[in-house]
N, C-alpha and C positions, 0 to 999 in steps of 0.2 A: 690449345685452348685450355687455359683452367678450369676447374669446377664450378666457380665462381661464374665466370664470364660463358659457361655453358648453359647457366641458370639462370645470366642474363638472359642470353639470345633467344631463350625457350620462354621466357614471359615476353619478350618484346615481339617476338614471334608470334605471340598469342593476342598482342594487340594489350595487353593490361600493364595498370599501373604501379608502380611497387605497391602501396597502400592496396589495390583490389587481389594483387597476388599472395600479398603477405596473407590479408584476413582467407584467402583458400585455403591456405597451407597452414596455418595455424599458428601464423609468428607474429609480430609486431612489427612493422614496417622498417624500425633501426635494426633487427636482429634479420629480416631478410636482405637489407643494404648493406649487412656485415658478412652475409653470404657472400654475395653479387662480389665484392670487393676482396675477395678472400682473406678477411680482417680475421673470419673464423671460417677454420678448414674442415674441423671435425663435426661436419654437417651430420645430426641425430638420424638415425637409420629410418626413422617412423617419416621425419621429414623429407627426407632421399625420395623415399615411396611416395610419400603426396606432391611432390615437385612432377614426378614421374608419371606417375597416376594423370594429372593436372594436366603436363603438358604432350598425352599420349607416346610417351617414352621409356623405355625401359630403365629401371633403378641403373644397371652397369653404363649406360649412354649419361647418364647424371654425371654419376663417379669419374668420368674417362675410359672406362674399361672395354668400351665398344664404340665402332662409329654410330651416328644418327640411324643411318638406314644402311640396311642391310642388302646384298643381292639379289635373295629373295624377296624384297619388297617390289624390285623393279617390274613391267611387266616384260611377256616373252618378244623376244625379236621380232617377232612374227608380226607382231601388233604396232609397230612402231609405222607412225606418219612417214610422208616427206619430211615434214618439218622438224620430224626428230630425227631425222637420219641426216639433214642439214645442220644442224646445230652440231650433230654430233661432230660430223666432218669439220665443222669451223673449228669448233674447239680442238681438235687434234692439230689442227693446222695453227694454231696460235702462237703466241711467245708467250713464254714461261709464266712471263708477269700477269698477263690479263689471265692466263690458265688459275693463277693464284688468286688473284680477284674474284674470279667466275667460283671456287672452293669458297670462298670467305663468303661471299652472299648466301651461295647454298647450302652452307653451314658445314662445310665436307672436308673433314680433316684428311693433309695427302700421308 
């Protein structure tokens, strides 16, 4: 996933519009659609952090430099449902392709 397309998914994520995202972060709606689109790469460090800040993420999960979430966000084993111990099992048992689908909605880079 590009930067771009990771700054999509974190405003569409958040349910907002480029125009309501843009005026958070402090740009102009064509200057956030030149993000989105990686028309411009060299995203301003001040607006990394208000992307960031904005979509509860940290500035390196903007850049590429880390996944979304981390291991320790997860909760302990202990704690997990049926239903999470079912799903988990489904998904080990899946084909490749829906494993990659089920990544792509939860925004989970493999």
């Amino acid at each position: 996933m590009t930067k771009g397309e990771r700054i999509k998914h974190l405003r569409e994520k958040m349910g907002k519009t480029q125009t309501d995202f843009a005026d958070i972060i402090g740009v102009s709606k064509q200057t956030l659609y030149k993000y989105e689109s990686d028309i411009i790469t060299n995203v301003p460090s001040d607006k990394i952090e208000a992307i960031a800040s904005t979509a509860s993420v940290s500035p390196a999960y903007v850049m590429g430099w880390e996944p979304e979430y981390h291991v320790s966000d997860l909760k302990p084993i202990e704690n997990s449902t049926q239903e999470d111990i079912e799903i988990l099992k489904a998904y080990h048992n899946a084909p490749e392709n829906i494993k990659d689908g089920i990544r792509a909605v939860l925004g989970i880079e493999k």
